[in-house]
C-alpha positions as CSV (number, residue, x, y, z in Angstrom):
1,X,-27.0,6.4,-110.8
2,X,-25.1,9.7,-110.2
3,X,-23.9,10.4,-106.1
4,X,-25.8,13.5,-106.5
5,X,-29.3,12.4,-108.2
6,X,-32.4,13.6,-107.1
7,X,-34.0,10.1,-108.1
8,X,-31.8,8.0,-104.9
9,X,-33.8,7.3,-101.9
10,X,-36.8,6.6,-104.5
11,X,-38.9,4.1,-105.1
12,X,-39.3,3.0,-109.1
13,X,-42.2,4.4,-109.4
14,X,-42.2,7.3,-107.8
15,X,-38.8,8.1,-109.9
16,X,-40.8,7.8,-113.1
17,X,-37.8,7.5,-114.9
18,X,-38.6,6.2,-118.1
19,X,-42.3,8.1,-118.6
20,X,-42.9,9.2,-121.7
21,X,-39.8,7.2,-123.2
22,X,-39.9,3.6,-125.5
23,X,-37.0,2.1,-123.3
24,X,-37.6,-0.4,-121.2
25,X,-36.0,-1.6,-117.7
26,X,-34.1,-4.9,-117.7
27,X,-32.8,-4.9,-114.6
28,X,-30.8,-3.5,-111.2
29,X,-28.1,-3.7,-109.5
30,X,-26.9,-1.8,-106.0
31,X,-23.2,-2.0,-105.6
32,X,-21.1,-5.0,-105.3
33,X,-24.6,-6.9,-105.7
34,X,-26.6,-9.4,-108.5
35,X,-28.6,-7.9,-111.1
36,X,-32.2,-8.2,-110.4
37,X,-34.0,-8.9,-113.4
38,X,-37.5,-7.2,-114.5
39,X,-36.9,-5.5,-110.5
40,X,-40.9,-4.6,-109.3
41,X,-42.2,-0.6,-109.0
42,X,-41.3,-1.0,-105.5
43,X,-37.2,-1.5,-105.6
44,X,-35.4,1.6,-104.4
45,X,-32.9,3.5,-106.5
46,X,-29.7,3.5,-103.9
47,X,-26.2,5.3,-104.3
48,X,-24.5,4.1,-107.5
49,X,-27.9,1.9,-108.1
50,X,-26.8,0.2,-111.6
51,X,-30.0,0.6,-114.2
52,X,-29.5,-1.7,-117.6
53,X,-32.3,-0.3,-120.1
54,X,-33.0,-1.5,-123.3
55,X,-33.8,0.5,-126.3
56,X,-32.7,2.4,-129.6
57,X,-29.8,3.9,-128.8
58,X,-30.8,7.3,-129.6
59,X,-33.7,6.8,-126.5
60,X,-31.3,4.9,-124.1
61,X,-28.6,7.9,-124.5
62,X,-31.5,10.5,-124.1
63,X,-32.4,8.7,-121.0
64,X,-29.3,8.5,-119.8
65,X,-28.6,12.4,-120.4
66,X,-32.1,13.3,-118.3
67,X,-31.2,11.2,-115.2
68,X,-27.5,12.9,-115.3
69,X,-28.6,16.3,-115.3
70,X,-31.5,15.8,-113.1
């Protein structure tokens, strides 16, 4: 996740990230920590918060463009 993102401090779900997308979360990671696999609605997105999606490429890049220039 970007320093600057709107999405850090948020909860999963109130991020929304991948609404309206067919790529789907595999897991988290906050820095210098373990992945946490299928991570609940609840975990929060953090400073350089790692986010492994899974996807057709085309969809995971367009993801990860969106949450750049959010």
């Amino acid at each position: 996740m970007p320093a600057n993102s709107k999405f850090i401090g948020q909860t999963l779900a109130k991020a929304n990230l991948l609404h309206n997308t067919k790529v789907l979360l595999v897991a988290m990671r906050e820095k210098g920590g373990d992945f946490v696999y299928n991570p609940g609605s609840s975990s929060l997105i953090k400073n350089e918060t790692v986010i492994v999606v899974m996807g057709e490429s085309l969809e995971t890049k367009r993801v990860r463009e969106w949450v750049e220039n959010q």
